[in-house]
Each structure stands twice: as structure tokens, then as C-alpha cells.
N, C-alpha and C positions, 0 to 999 in steps of 0.2 A: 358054665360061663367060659371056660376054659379055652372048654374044646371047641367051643361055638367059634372064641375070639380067634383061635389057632388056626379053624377049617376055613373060617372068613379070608384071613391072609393068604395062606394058603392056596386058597383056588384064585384069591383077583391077584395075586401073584403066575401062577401058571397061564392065568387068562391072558395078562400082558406079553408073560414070555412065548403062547402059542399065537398071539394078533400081531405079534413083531411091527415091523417099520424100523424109522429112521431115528425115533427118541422115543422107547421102552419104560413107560413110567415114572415119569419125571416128580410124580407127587410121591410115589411109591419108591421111590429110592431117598427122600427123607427120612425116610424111619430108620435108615441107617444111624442117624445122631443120636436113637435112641438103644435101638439093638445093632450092637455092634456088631461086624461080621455079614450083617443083611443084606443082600443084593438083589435087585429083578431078572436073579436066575432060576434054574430048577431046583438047582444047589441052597440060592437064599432062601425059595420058597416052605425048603423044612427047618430053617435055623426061625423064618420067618414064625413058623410053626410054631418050634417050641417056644419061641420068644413071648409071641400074642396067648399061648397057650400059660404061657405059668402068667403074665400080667392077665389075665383074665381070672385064673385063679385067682390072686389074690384081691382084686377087685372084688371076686364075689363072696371069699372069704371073709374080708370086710365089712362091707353091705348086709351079711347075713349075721355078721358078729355085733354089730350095731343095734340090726331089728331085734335080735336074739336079748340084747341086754334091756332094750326098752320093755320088750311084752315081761320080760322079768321082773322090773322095776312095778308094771301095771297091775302084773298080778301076785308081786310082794304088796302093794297098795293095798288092794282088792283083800286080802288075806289079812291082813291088819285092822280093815275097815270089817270085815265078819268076826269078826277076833273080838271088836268091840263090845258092837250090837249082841253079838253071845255073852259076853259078861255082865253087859249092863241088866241081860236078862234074866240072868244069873240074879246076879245082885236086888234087882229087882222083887223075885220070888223069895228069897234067902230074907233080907233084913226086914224089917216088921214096919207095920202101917204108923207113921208118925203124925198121922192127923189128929 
């Protein structure tokens, strides 16, 4: 996700800086408030880089830390809920017919 976010920047950074004119990426020079240093230059385009490159990291870091805990939770569940049904079957077999 990283690298995806950092090559995205990256290249529509270069792209504005090689389609030039008279105002060079006016929505693209916000992101300076957020990565400092960033400019729609060739220069901003690798600070752009790393910038979108580690917040992509850790976005996906995130996202996969999340799923990662859930299917854990589903199949601590799941392993509890056979845990059961094996004991009860247990028990079942083991203690004697009270009818």
C-alpha cells in the first residue's frame, strides 16, 4: 500500500511538473500542510514519495492489524465452540445412563 500510495504521488507530481503552465498544481501543493517540505517539484516529488510511501504503510499496517485481530477473535470463537461440543461428547460417553 505503501508503495502503491508513494508511486501514485509521485508520478501526478512529475506529471504536473512536465504539463507546466502558468499555475502547477494548485490542489497538489496542499499536501504541503500535511508533508512538510512537499512541493510540485521534481525535488517535492520524492519527499512526495516517501511521505505518501510511509502514510500508506501505516494505513495498511492498520487495516491488516484490525482484520488480523478479528479473524483471531472468530477463530478463538470457533475453537471454543469445538472445545465444547468435544467435551459434551466426552461426557456424554463417560458418565452413565440416568434414566
Amino acid at each position: 500500500t505503501g508503495t502503491i500510495f508513494g508511486l501514485v504521488l509521485f508520478i501526478a507530481t512529475l506529471w504536473l511538473v512536465i504539463k507546466g503552465g502558468d499555475v502547477v498544481g494548485p490542489n497538489l501543493t496542499l499536501l504541503n500542510q500535511f508533508f512538510l517540505g512537499y512541493s510540485v517539484t521534481p525535488i517535492g516529488s520524492l519527499v512526495g514519495f516517501l511521505y505518501a510511501g510511509l502514510a500508506g504503510f501505516i494505513l495498511g499496517w492498520g487495516v491488516t492489524s484490525i482484520r488480523n485481530l478479528i479473524v483471531a477473535f472468530y477463530l478463538s470463537a470457533m475453537y471454543r465452540s469445538a472445545e465444547r461440543s468435544i467435551l459434551g461428547s466426552v461426557i456424554d460417553l463417560v458418565s452413565p445412563d440416568l434414566d
